[in-house]
Every structure is written in C-alpha cells, then in structure tokens.
N, C-alpha and C positions, 0 to 999 in steps of 0.2 A: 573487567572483560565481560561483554556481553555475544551471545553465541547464538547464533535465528537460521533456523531450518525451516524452506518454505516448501508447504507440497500444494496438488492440487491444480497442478496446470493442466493442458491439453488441448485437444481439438474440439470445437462444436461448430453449428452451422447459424450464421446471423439469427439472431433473435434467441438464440439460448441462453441460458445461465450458466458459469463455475462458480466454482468456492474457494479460495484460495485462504491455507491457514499458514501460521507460521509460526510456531515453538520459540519460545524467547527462555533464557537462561536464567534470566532475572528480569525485576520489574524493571521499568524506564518513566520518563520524565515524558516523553512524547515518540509516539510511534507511529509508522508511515506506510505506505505504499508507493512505487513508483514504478516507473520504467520505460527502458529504454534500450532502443536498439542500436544494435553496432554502429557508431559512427553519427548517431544521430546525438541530439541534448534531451539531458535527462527529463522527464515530465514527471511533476505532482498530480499524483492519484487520489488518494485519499489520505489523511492524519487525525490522532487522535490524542487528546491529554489526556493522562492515564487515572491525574487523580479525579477527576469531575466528568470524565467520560466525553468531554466539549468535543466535536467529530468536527470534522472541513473536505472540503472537497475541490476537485480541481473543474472547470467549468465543463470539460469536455466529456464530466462522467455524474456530472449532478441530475441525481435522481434514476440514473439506473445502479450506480455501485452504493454498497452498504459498508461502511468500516467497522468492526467491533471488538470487544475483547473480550476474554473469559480470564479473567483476576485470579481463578481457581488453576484455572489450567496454566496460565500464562502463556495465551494462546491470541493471537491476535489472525483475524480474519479479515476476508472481502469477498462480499456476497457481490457477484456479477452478474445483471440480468439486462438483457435487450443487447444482449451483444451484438456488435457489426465489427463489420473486415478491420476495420481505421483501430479497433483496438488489440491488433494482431500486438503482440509485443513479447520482451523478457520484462516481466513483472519481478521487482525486488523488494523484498520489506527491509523495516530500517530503523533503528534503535537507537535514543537521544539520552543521556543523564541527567544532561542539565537544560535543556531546551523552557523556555518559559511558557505561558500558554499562548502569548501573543506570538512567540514567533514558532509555536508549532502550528498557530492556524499562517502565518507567512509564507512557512514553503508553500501553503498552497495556492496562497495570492500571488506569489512570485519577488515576493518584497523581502525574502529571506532566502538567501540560497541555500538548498538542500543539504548540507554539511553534515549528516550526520554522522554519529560515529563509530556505528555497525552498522554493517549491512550484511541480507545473508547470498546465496548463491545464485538464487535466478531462477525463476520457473516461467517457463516459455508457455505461451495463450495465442491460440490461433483460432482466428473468427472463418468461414468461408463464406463466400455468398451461394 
C-alpha cells in the first residue's frame, strides 16, 4: 500500500510559477504527475524513474515544468514555471511498484496508459490571465 499526499496548489496569474509536492509512503518503481478535470481524459505531466532519476515529460509542459524527487524525504515534486490559463487543472500525483523504465517514460508518450496504482487526492492550479 502506497499512501501520496499532495499540497501546493492554488491561484497565480500567467507567467507565474507553483510547486507542487507530494509525500509518498514508501519508495516506488516510477512516479508521476498528472491531471485532469472533471469529465475531461487524463493527461501526462511529468514522470520519473526513481532508481536512475530518468525524468519525461508530457509535450504540452516541456521545458517550463520540472519533475524531482527528494529520496530523503520521499517527496516527489513539480516545479511550475511560465504558467498560462490552458494549465488551469486538478493536478494528481501517482505511485507505480512495478512500472519499468520504459513504460514509465510511456505514459508520457502516450504509448502506455497511465494505470497506475496510487494515486493521491488532487490539488487544484488555477492560471488566470
């Protein structure tokens, strides 16, 4: 059982940054970012292999979003900067055991569907213009 508390959301105005971190229970095989809003399909954010540190990204956030982890902490983050409206969302993080490394860089290509198997609550990111 793995258990991900995410904080860290909120409002900014286009072109700001958040941080978004997320407390994990235990180590994982591959860790994620996502999200998605009511009624919409889930989108890949960012992921990362946990033992090589290998990071992917989804293309709609390549080069402003940062994925990381703190191994100490067991803390997985995303650094968000250059925000615009279009990344208004509920941002979920997302916890894998057995994911391998090629299909935790997948979910982000879209060639693996996002299956993983925790996720935690939801923290909601609202860009305005």
């Amino acid at each position: 059982q793995v258990q991900l508390v995410e904080s860290g959301g909120g409002s900014v105005q286009t072109g700001g940054s958040l941080r978004l971190s997320c407390e994990v229970s235990r180590s994982s095989k591959c860790m994620g970012w996502f999200r998605q809003a009511p009624g919409d399909e889930r989108e890949g954010v960012a992921s990362i292999f946990t033992a090589d540190g290998s990071t992917y990204y989804g293309d709609s956030v390549k080069g402003r979003f940062t994925i990381s982890q703190d191994t100490a902490k067991n803390t997985l983050y995303l650094q968000m900067n250059s925000l615009k409206p279009e990344d208004t969302n509920i941002y979920y993080c997302a916890a894998d055991l057995g994911l391998s490394n090629i299909e935790c860089r997948g979910v982000m290509t879209g060639s693996i569907a996002p299956n993983f198997g925790y996720w935690g609550q939801g923290t909601q990111v609202t860009v305005s213009s």
